[in-house]
C-alpha positions as CSV (number, residue, x, y, z in Angstrom):
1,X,-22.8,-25.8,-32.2
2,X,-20.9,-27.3,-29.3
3,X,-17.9,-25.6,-27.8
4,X,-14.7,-27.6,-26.8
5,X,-13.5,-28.1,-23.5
6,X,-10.4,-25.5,-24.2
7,X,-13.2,-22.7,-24.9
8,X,-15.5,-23.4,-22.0
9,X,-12.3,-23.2,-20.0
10,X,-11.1,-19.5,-22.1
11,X,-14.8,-18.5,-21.6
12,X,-14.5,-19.1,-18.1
13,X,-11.4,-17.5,-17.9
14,X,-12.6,-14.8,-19.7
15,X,-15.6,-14.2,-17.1
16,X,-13.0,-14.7,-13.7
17,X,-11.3,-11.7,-15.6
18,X,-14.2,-9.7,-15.9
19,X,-15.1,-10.2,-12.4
20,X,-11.6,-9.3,-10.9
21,X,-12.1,-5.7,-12.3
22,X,-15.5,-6.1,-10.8
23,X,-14.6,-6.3,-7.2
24,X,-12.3,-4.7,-5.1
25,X,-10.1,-8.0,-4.7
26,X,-7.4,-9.5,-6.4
27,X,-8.5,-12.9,-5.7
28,X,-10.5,-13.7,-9.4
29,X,-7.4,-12.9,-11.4
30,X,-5.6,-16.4,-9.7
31,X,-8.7,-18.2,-10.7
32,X,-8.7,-16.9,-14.1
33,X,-5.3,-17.6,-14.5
34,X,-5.4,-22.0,-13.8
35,X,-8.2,-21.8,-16.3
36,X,-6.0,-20.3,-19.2
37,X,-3.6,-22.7,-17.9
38,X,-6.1,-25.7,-17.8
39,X,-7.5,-24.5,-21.2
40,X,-3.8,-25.3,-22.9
41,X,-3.6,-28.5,-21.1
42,X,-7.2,-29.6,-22.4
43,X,-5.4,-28.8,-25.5
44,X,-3.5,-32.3,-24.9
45,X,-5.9,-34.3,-23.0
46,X,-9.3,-34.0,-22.2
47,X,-8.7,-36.5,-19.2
48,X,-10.9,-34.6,-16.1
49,X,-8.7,-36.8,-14.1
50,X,-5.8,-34.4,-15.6
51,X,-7.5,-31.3,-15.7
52,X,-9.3,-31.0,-12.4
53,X,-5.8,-31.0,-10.6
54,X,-4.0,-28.9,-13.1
55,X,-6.6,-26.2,-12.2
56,X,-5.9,-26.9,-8.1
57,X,-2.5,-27.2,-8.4
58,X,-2.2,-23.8,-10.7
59,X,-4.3,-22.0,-8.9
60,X,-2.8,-22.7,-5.5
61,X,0.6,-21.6,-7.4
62,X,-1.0,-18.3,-8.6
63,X,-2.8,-17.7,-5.6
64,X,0.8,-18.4,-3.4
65,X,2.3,-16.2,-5.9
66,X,-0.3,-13.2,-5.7
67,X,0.1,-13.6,-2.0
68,X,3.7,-12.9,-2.0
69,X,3.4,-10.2,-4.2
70,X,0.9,-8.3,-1.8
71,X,3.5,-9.1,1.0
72,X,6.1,-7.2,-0.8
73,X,3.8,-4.4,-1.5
74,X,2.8,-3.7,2.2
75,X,5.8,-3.3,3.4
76,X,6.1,0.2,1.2
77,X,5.0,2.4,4.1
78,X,4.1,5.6,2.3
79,X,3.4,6.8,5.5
80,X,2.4,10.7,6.0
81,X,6.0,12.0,4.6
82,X,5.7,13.6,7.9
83,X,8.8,11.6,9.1
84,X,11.1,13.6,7.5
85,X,10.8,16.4,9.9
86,X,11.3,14.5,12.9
87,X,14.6,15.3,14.5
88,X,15.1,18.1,12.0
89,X,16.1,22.0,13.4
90,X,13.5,24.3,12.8
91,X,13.3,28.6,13.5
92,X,10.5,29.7,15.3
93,X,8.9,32.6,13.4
94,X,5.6,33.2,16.6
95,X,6.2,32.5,19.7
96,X,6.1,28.9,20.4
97,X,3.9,27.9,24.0
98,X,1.8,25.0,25.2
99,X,-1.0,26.6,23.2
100,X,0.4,28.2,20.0
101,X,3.0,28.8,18.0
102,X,4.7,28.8,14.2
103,X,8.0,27.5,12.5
104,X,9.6,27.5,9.6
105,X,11.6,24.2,8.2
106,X,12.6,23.3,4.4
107,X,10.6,27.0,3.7
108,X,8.0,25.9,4.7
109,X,5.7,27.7,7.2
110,X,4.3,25.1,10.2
111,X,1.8,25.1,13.6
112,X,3.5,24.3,16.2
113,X,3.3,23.6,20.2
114,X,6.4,23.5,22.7
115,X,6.5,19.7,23.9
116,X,8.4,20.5,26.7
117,X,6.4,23.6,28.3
118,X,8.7,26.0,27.4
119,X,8.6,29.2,25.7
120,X,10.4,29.6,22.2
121,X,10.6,33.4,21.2
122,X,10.7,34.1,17.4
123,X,14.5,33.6,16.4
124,X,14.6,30.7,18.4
125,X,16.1,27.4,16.7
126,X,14.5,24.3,17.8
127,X,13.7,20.7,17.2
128,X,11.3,18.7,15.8
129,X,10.4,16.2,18.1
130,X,7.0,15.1,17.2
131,X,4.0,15.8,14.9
132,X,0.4,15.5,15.8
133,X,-2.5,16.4,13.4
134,X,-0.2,18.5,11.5
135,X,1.2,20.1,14.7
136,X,4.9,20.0,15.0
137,X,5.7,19.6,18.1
138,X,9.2,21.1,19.6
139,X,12.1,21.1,21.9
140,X,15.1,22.6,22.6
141,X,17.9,22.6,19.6
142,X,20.8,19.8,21.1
């Protein structure tokens, strides 16, 4: 039993597939991809003078593809959410010094450290300027 050129080219398909979810890359899938491609072109012509560049040529355009995809994808900074609190107004609940301290902003309960070397009593209303290893970091309230 001899397979046809269209079901090497699935089978091989089939295996690039395989090995995508096997690594940690997304480089198999583009690979995969020109032989399905290839595989419905053999369906036409079994000319390897055909073929051979419909594979390149597809799996440059599904490699370029991929790569813009991931592009758009790292721009989403998720980030730390920490952001958010920058700039914000926050109460000091202990005393706020060079050394310790704790606020409260959104409800929430926060370490924090003066970032200007002044002393914040409890009541005090500050701002955010900074954060550092989950230290918030504060200033006087503009």
């Amino acid at each position: 039993m001899t397979l046809e050129l269209w079901q090497q080219l699935v089978i091989a398909g089939i295996v690039l597939v395989i090995l995508e979810v096997l690594t940690p890359t997304t480089f198999f899938i583009t690979l995969a991809l020109a032989s399905f491609v290839t595989a419905a072109v053999s369906l036409l012509s079994e000319n390897m003078n055909i073929l051979v560049p419909v594979w390149v040529v597809s799996s440059l355009v599904f490699l370029a593809g991929l790569r813009l995809f991931s592009k758009k994808k790292e721009k989403v900074n998720a980030g730390t959410g920490m952001d958010r609190y920058i700039g914000q107004r926050a109460v000091v609940l202990e005393e706020v010094d060079d050394d310790s301290g704790v606020v409260s902003i959104f409800d929430e309960r926060w370490n924090a450290r003066s970032a200007d070397k002044h002393k914040y009593q409890a009541g005090d209303k500050v701002n955010i300027i900074r954060e550092e290893n989950l230290i918030l970091y504060v200033g006087k309230e503009k």
